[in-house]
C-alpha positions, 0 to 999 in steps of 0.5 A: 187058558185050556179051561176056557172056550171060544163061541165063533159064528161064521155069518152068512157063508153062503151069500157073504164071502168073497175073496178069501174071507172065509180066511178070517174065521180060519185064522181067528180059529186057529189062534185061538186054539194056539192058546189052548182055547176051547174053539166052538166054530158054527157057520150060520148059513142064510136060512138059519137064525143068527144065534145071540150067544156067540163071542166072535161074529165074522161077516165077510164081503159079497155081490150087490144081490147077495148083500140085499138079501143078506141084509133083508134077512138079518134085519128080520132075524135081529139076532145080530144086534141082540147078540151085540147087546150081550157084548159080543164081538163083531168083525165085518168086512166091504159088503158086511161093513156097509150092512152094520151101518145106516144104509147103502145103496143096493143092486137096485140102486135104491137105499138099503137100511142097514143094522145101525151097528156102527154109526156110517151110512155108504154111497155109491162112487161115481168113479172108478173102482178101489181096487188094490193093495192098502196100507194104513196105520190102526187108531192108536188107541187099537195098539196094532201094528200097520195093517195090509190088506186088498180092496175091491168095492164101488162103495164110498163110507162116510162116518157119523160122530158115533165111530171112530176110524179103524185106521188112516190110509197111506196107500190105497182108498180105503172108506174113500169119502175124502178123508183118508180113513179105513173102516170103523169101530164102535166098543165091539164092533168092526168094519173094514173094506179089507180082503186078503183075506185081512186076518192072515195078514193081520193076525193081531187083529185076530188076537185082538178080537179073541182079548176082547171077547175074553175080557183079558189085556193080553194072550200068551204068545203064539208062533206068527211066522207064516204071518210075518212072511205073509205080510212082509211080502205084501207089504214089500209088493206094496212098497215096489208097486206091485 
């Protein structure tokens, strides 16, 4: 696979990365090239315009202001859904989940139009925070294994008839609307409330993300062991309530 070449963007680092997420990038980076793939990695910072060319689109976490102002400027770039259009893929996590969708409620506590991306729209929880380890079990049609990863928001995501669940929760809150889910999909596009950063703990994602963008069913095997002990030993903590 070395004659072939990977466009990954990095969106918004300077206002979307909290918890490691700037991990996600490093890992799909990485797998890439531990397949022989030609990695073109560009951090699109918020005073850029978001190019429409790219394979992998990464959006990480962020504080309510930081979120607004990314979400005003991406709605006026339109670069991100164009980019969608063309069949690019899209992986976004908490603060960016809730930007792909409808709408969600900002550091002013007002309604915030989102990208319409993915077909959620969030709220705010009038509890206590999600906080904490999560387990839960991928939409089967996905083919991945459990995924591990930590949360950390106020928002609550509520999904419309155009997703799916990226995943059923056996431990933690995940989208925390009552149903038991965590995060959705759409075709080529992702969201998820989990850090971990949810890539090093998942890198079966990764690879997934990296099969779509090449149109491909599967990729040659790559050494996951640093990985299986990353996640062994959160999921280990998870099981004695660490």
């Amino acid at each position: 696979m070395s004659d072939s070449s990977l466009r990954l963007v990095w969106v918004y680092p300077d206002l979307l990365s909290t918890y490691g997420d700037r991990g996600n990038a490093l890992v799909v980076e990485r797998r890439a090239r531990q397949r022989g793939l030609n990695v073109q990695r560009i951090d699109i910072r918020s005073d850029q315009p978001i190019p429409t060319s790219g394979d992998i689109y990464l959006i990480g976490g962020g504080e309510d202001r930081p979120q607004r102002l990314a979400a005003e400027r991406l709605r006026a770039d339109s670069g991100l859904p164009r980019a969608v259009d063309n069949g690019a893929i899209v992986f976004s996590v908490c603060a960016g989940y809730q930007i792909l969708g409808h709408e969600f409620i900002n550091d002013l506590g007002e309604r915030e139009p989102g990208l319409g991306l993915l077909d959620v729209w969030s709220t705010r929880g009038e509890g206590a925070r999600s906080v904490g380890d999560v387990l839960a079990e991928s939409d089967p049609v996905l083919g991945l294994p459990t995924l591990t990863g930590f949360e950390n928001h106020q928002g609550v995501t509520h999904l419309g008839q155009g997703v799916s669940p990226l995943a059923q929760v056996t431990v933690g809150n995940g989208n925390g609307d009552g149903s038991g889910t965590e995060g959705a999909w759409r075709d080529t596009v992702f969201g998820t409330y989990l850090h971990g950063p949810v890539l090093a703990r998942n890198p079966a994602v990764a690879d997934m993300l990296i099969k779509l963008a090449l149109d491909v069913n599967a990729l040659p095997a790559a050494d996951t062991t640093w990985y299986d002990a990353l996640r062994a030993e959160r999921i280990s903590a998870v099981g004695q309530g660490a």
